[in-house]
N, C-alpha and C positions, 0 to 999 in steps of 0.2 A: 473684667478685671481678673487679673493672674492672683491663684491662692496665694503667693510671696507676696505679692504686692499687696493684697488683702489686709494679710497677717503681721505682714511689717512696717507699712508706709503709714506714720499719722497722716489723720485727716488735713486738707491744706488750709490752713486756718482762714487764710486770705478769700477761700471760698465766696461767688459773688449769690447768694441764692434773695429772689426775691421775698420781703418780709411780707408775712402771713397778712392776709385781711382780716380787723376786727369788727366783730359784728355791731354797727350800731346800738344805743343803750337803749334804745326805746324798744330793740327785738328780744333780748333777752330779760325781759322780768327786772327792765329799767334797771338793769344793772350796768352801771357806766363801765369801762373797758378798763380803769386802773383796779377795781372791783374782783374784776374774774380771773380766774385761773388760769393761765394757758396748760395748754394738755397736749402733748408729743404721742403717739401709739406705737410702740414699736410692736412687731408681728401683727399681720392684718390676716388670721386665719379664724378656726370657727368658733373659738372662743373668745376672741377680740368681736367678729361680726353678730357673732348669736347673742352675746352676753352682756361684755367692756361696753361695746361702742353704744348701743340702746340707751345702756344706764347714763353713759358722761352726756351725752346729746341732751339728757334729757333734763341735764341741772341748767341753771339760770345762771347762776355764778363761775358757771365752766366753758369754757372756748375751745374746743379740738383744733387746733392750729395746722398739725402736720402728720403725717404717716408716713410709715417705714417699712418696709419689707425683700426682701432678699429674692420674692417671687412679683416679677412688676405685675402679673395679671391681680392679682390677689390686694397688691400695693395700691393700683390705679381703682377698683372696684370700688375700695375702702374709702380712698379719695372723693370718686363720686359720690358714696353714701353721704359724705360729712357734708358736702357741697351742697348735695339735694337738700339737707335738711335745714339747713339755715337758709336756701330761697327760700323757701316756702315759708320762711315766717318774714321776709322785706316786704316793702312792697313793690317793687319791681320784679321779685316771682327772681331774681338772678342773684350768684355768690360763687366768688372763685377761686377763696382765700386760703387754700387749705393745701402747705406744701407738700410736696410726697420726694421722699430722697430713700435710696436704694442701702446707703450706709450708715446705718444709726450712729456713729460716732459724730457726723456732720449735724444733729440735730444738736447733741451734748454741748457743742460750742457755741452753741444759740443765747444770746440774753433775754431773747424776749419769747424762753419757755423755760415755767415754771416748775412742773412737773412733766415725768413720763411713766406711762403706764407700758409694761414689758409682759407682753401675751404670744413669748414666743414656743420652741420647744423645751424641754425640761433642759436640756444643756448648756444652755445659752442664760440663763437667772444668774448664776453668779457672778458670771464675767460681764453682763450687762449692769447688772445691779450694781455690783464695785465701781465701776468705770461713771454710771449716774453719781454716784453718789459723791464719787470723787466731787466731778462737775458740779456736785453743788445743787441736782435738782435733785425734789422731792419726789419718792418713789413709790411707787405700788407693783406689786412683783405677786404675776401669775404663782400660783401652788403647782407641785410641791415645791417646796423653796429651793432644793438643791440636792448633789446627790453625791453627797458625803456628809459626816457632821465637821469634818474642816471646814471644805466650801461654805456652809453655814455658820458656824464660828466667826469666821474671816467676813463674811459678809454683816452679822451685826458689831463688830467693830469697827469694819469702815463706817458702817452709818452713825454709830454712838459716835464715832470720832469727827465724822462731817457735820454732826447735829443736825440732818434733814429729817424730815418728818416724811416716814415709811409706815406701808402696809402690806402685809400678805395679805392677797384677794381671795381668800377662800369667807362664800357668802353665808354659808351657815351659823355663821355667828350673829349675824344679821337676821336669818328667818325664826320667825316667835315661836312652833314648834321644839326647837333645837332649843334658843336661849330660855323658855319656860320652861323644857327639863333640867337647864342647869339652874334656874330659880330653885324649882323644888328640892332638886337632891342637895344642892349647897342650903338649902333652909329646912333640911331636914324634914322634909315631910316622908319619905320612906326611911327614916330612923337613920342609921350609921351606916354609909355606903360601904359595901363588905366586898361586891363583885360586879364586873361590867364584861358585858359581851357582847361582841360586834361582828357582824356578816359583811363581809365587801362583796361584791355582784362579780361576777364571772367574765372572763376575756374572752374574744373570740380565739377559734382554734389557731395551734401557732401557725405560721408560715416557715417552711421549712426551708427548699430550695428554689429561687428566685435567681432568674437568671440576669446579667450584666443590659444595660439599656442604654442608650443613647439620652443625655439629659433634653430635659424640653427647653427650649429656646426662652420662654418668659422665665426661668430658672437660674439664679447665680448659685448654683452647685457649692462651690468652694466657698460660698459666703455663709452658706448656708451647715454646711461642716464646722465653718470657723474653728473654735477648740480641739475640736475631737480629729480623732485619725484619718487620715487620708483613706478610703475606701470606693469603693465602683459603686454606680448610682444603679438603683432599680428603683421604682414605683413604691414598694413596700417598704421600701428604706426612709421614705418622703411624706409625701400625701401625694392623693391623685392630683392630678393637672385640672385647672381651670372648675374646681370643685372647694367653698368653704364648710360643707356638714356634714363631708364622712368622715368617720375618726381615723384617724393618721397613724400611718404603720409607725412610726417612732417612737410610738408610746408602747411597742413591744419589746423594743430593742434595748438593753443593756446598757448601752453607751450614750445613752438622750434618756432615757426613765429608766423608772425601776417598778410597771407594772403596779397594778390595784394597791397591793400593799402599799404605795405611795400615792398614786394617784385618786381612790377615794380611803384610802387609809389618813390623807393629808386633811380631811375635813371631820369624820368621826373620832378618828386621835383625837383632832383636837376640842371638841367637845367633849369627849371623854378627860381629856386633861383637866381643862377649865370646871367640868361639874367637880371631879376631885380635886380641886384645887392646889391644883401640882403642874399649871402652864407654864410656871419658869424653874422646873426640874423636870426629877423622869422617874421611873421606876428604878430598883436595883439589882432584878434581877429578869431574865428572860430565856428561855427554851424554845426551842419550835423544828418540823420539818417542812417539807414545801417539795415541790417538783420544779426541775427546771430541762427545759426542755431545748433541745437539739435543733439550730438551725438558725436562720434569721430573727425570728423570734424567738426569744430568749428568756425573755422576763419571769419570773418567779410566777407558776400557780398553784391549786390543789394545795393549799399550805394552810396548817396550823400555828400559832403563836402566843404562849404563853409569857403573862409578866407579871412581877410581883412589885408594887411600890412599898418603903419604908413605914406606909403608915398603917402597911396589913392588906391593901386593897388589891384583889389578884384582878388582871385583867385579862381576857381572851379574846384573838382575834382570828378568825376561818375564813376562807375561801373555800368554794365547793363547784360543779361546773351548772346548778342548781340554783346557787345563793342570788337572794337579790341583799339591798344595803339592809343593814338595823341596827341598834344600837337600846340593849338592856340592860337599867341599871337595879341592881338587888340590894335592898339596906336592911339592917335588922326587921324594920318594922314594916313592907312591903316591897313590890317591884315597878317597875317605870319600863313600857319599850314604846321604841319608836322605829314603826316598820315601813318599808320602803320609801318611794321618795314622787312627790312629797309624803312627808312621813304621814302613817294612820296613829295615834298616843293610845297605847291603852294603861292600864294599873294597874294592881293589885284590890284596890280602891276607887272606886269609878268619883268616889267624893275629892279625891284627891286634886283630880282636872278640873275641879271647882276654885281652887285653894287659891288664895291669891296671897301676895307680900305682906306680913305685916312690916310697922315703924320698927326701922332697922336693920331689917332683915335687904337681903339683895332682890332688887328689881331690876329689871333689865327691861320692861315692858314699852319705854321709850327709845331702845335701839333704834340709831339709823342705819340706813341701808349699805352696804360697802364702799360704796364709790362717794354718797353723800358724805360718809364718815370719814373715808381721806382729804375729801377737800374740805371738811371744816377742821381735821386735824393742824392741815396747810394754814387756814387763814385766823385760824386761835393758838396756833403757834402751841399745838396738845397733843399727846398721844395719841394713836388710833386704838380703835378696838382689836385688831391685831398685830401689832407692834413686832419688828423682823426676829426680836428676840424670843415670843410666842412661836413665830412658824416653824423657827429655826427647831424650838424644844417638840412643836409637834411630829414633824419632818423627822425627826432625830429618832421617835418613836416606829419611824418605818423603816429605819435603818438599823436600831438595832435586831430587830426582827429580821430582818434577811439575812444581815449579819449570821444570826445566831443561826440560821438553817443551812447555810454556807458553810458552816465549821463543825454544825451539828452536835453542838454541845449547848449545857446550862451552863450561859455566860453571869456575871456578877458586874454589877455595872455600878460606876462614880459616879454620880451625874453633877456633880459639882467640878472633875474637874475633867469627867468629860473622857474619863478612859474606863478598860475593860479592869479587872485585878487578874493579875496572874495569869492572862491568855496574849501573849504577845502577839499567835496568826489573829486570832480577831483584832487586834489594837490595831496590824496591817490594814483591816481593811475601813480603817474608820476616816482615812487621805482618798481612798479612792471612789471615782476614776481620778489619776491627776488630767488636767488638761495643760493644753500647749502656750506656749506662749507666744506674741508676745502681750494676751492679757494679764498676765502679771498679778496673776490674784495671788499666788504661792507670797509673793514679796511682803516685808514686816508693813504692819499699819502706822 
């Protein structure tokens, strides 16, 4: 398919694709098929394989119906996995129910898929998430959520406005290390949270000059640009060929991520938000510098970030080419860190890691797991545990940060409505990247 035709032609509605097979109810935890979820995967790469697909296969209540992907070897793979795993629980040992289409727009016009989960690249979230959400299905959208605080904006008001039941999949919120130290510091066991500081782990070195390549044949190239600019393919721009578990040159690039700061900034942000109890605002003020380096790889590293929220709470966030993750919280009356991953908890108070919720206080020690949380959000018609307007606020936390080492000044920040004061080049950069149309996210909700 030609990138105009891509970019321009809706899907043919009339499209004839055969309907998904449902798993008999006596395979799935007798769960009858009016019962379960249907579940669409758009992007079948190594977070969809290593992560997404494990977790959904492995609810009773959920049906992986169909796969998506832009790379058919990667697409068809995926296929297979979902296939294999439901024979094996018939008893005919055989299942072949599981559609795979090349153009995620053709799954959106589907009725009989209820949800889609989106494990694409970072570029690709907003304009897929809008365009679900339009459609009416319920969504789950890979982190970082987006990569501007517009695009994110725009995308939880399509969702408030569709009323689907959304989640940003970052699973830390889910694992009991994490939610137990936001137990404690919101229950005040280290006294009045005063300061929080966080390590993000180190990029590989950049790629600088990479030469022009011939695309690989299982590759829709231009599908896979979608939004962003028309550029010459190389390997480092992509991921390798016929491989789901090396990390993908895209996450260096500028124009699809925005680097650490985003990428694990998008999961300790947001624990650091939620402990301080500040996930639907932000801080108000923020300083930082960073390095950004020359060549294909672009992405922001070697950077510090300072921020201050309204309620006194300074928070700091480093990159170093040494650092692994952590996250330190200091209150009047002790400190809390949680070092690497999975995290090791230490204290100030070795008594403190004893301490459990009293009547009242916030317990989170019955969290479910990410994927189980979206689909009981779907079928109790409830919140998720991260709600697109969470991601959006946490997300917004790694943007203003680059932001501010991009202009190189102490910026002052609204978080209410969402702009800089008195810095008009930073307010420039709070739209970009724009992308192209004709996804239509820039258009009013």
């Amino acid at each position: 398919m030609q990138r105009r035709q891509f970019l321009t032609q809706a899907s043919q509605a009339a499209a004839v694709l055969a309907l998904p097979t449902l798993v008999p109810a006596s395979v799935l935890g007798k769960q009858a098929p009016s019962n379960r979820i249907t579940v669409a995967l758009i992007g079948t790469g190594r977070q969809l394989m290593g992560v997404n697909l494990p977790q959904l296969l492995a609810l009773p209540d959920v049906q992986v119906v169909a796969v998506c992907d832009v790379d058919s070897w990667r697409m068809n793979g995926a296929k297979q996995a979902v296939e294999a795993h439901y024979a094996q629980l018939t008893k005919s040992g055989q299942y072949k129910g599981c559609l795979a289409v090349s153009d995620f727009r053709e799954l959106l016009q589907r009725r009989d898929i209820d949800a889609v989960m989106v494990s694409t690249p970072d570029h690709w979230h907003v304009p897929m998430g809008v365009m679900a959400a339009r459609a009416g299905k319920h969504l789950c959208i890979e982190k970082p959520l987006s990569l501007s605080v517009a695009q994110g904006r725009l995308l939880t008001q399509v969702v408030e406005k569709q009323r689907i039941i959304a989640r940003v999949d970052s699973e830390f919120r889910s694992l009991r290390p994490y939610n137990q130290a936001v137990e404690w510091v919101r229950n005040g066991a280290i006294g009045t949270l005063k300061k929080i500081e966080i390590g993000l782990p180190s990029d590989p070195e950049p790629v600088r000059v990479v030469p022009d390549m011939p695309v690989p044949k299982e590759l829709n190239y231009e599908a896979w640009l979608g939004p962003a600019l028309v550029v010459p393919y190389t390997e480092a721009r992509v991921h390798k060929p016929f491989d789901v578990k090396g990390r993908p040159g895209w996450m260096r690039i500028s124009t699809y991520a925005q680097g650490m700061i985003a990428n694990w900034g998008a999961h300790l942000f947001d624990i650091a938000q939620w402990a301080n109890n500040s996930e639907y605002t932000g801080p108000v003020e923020v300083e930082g510098k960073g390095k950004f380096p020359r060549g294909l790889w672009d992405t922001m590293i070697n950077f510090t970030v300072r921020y201050r929220y309204a309620n006194g709470v300074e928070m700091t966030a480093q990159q170093q080419p040494d650092y692994h993750p952590f996250i330190r919280f200091e209150g009047t009356e002790g400190w809390l860190l949680l070092d690497g991953y999975p995290p090791k908890v230490s204290a100030s108070n070795q008594a403190l890691l004893a301490r459990q919720p009293k009547a009242g206080e916030l317990n989170l020690g019955g969290t479910l797991g990410d994927k189980a949380d979206f689909i009981e959000g779907i079928k109790n018609n409830r919140q998720t545990l991260e709600p697109i307007e969470v991601g959006h606020r946490t997300i917004t936390i790694s943007q203003l940060g680059l932001i501010a080492c991009q202009v190189g000044e102490k910026l002052n920040w609204n978080p209410e409505k969402e702009q800089f004061t008195g810095n008009n080049a930073a307010n420039a950069l709070l739209a970009a990247p724009l992308l192209r149309e004709p996804w239509r996210i820039n258009e009013k909700v």
